[in-house]
C-alpha positions as CSV (number, residue, x, y, z in Angstrom):
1,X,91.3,-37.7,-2.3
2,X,91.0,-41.4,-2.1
3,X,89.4,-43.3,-5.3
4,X,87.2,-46.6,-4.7
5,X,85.9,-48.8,-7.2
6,X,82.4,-49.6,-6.0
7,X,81.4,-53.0,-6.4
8,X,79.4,-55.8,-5.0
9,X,81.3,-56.6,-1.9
10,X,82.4,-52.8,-1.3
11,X,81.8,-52.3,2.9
12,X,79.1,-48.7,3.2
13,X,80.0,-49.0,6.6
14,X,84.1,-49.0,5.5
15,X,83.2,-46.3,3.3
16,X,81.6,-44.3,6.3
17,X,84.4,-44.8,8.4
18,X,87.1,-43.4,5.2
19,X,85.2,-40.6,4.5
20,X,84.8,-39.3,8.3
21,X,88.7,-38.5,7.7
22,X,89.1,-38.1,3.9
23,X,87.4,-37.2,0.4
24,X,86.3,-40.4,-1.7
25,X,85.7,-40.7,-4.9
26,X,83.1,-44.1,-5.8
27,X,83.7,-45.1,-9.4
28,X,81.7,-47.5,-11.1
29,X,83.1,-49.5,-14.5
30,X,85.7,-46.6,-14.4
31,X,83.4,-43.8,-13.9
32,X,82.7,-41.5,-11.3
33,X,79.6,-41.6,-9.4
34,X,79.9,-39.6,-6.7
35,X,81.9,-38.0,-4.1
36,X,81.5,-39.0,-0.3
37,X,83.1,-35.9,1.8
38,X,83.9,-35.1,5.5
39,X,80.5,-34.0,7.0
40,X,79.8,-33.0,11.2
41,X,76.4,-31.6,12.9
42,X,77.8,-28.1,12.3
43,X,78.3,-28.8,8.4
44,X,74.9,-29.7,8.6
45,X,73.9,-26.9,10.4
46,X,74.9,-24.7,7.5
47,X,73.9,-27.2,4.7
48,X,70.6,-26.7,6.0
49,X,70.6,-22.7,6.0
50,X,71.9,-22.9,2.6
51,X,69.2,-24.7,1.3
52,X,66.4,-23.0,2.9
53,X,64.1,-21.6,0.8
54,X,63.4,-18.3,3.1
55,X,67.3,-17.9,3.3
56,X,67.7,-18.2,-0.6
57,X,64.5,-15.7,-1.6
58,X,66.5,-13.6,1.2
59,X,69.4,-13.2,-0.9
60,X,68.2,-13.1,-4.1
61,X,66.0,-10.0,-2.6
62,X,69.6,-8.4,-1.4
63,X,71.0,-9.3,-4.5
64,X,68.3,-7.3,-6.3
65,X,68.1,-4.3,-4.1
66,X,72.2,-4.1,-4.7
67,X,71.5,-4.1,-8.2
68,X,69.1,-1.9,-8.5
69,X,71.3,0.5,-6.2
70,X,68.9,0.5,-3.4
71,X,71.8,-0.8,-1.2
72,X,73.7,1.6,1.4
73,X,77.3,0.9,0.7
74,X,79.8,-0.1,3.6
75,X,81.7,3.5,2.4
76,X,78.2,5.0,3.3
77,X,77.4,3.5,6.5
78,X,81.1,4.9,7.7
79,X,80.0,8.7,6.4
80,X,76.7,8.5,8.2
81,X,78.4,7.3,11.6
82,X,81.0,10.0,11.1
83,X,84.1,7.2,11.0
């Protein structure tokens, strides 16, 4: 991970281009104000599924259903299916 010290004259488009390859850390005065990471169309693909809201009341259902034992176990599926 690459550190930059973010000031006036600091390039976004420079920044763009570092990032496509590595992991940046800006700083400002010393301090860290955020991290720039690599990102494609298929990381976005997933970003969005992870933060859609059906998706995420989706799992949380699962979630409770497993513990509220309501879940068939993988060890169950197998016994059912005679494997």
């Amino acid at each position: 991970m690459k550190t930059i010290a973010l000031t006036e004259k600091t390039a976004l488009d420079e920044i763009m281009r570092q990032a496509e390859k590595e992991e940046l850390l800006l700083t400002r005065d010393g301090h860290a104000v955020a991290l720039v990471t690599p990102f494609d169309d298929e990381d976005l693909e997933w970003y969005a599924r992870e933060h859609d809201p059906e998706f995420l009341t989706s799992i949380a259902k699962a979630r409770q259903q497993v513990a509220d034992g309501k879940a068939t176990t993988h060890a169950d599926v197998k016994i059912r299916l005679g494997l």
